[in-house]
C-alpha positions, 0 to 999 in steps of 0.5 A: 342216879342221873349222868350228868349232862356236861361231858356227857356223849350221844349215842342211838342204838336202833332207833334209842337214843342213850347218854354215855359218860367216862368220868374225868376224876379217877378214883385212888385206886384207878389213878394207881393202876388198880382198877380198871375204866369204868363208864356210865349210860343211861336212857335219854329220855328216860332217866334212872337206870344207869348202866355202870361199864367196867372196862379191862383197861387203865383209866387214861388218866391214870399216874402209873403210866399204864397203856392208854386204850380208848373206848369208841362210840362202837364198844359202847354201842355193842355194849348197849346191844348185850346189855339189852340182849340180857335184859330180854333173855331174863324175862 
C-alpha cells in the first residue's frame, strides 16, 4: 500500500530520501482515546513497504481532550534509523 502523496512529508535519512504521513481522519477508537497516533513511511523511490508507526501518544485530533504531543522530523528520522538497524540485524 502506497502513501498517498498529498499531505505527505520528506524526510532524508543518510543519503535516502522517504515519505512520512499521519493520517488526518482518526479511526473510532483513536477519536476516543483509546488508541494511540500512528504514522506511515515509505521509500520515495521505491515504493511498497510501508512502515506503519505506532506512537504512545493520543492522536491530536482526538475528542477526549487527551494532551497533544507532536511527532517531529527528528523521532521520525531516529525511527527510520531503528527500523533499518533491525532490518540488518535480522539478515
Amino acid at each position: 500500500m502506497a502513501i498517498p502523496k498529498k499531505g505527505s512529508r520528506l524526510i532524508v535519512v543518510d543519503g535516502d530520501r522517504y515519505r512520512w504521513r499521519i493520517r488526518r481522519k482518526i479511526t473510532y477508537c483513536q477519536g476516543n482515546g483509546w488508541g494511540n497516533l500512528t504514522f506511515a513511511v515509505e521509500h520515495f523511490d521505491k515504493s511498497g513497504a510501508t512502515l506503519v508507526v505506532e506512537m504512545p501518544q493520543a492522536h491530536p485530533s482526538n475528542w477526549m481532550g487527551e494532551p497533544i504531543i507532536p511527532v517531529f522530523p527528528s523521532d521520525v528520522e531516529y525511527i527510520i534509523r531503528q527500523a533499518i538497524a533491525l532490518v540488518l540485524e535480522a539478515v
